[in-house]
N, C-alpha and C positions, 0 to 999 in steps of 0.2 A: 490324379487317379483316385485319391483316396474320396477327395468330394464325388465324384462320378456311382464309387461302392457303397458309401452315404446313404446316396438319395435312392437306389437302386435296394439299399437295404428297408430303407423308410416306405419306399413303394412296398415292397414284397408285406414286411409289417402288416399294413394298411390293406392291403389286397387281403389275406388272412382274417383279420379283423373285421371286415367286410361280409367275408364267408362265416362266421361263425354267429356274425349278428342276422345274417338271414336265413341262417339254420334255425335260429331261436325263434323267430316269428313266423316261421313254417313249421313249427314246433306249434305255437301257440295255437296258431291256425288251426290244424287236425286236434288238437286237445279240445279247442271250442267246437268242431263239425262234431267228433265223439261225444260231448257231452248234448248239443245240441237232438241229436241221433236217439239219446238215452232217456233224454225226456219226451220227445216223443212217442218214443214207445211205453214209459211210463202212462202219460195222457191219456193215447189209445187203453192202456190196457183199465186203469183206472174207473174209465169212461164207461165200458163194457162193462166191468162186475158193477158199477152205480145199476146203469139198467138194468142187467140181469136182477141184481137186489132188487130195484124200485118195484120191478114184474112178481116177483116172489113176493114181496110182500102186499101188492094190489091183491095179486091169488088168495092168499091168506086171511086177510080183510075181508075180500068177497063170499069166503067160507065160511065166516063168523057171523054174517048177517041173515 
C-alpha cells in the first residue's frame, strides 16, 4: 500500500510540475505577442511622423528658393 501512495504521490508531483511549466511558456508567449504588438505600433507610428517631417521640410525648402 504504501508503494501504491508513492507512485500516486510522485504522479500528482509531476502532473503539477507539468502545469506550472506550461503556465510559464504561455506566459512567455503573450509577453512576446505584447511586445511584438508594441513595436509595431512603434514602427507605424515612427514611420508616419518621418513622412510627415520629410513633407514639411520639402515645403520649407521649396519656400526658400
Amino acid at each position: 500500500m504504501f508503494h501504491s501512495l508513492r507512485a500516486f504521490a510522485e504522479r500528482t508531483v509531476a502532473r503539477l510540475h507539468s502545469a506550472v511549466i506550461d503556465r510559464e511558456g504561455a506566459t512567455a508567449i503573450e509577453y512576446g505577442l505584447l511586445a511584438a504588438l508594441i513595436a509595431v505600433v512603434i514602427i507605424t507610428a515612427v514611420s508616419s511622423v518621418g513622412t510627415n517631417l520629410g513633407t514639411t521640410f520639402n515645403a520649407v525648402a521649396n519656400k526658400l528658393t
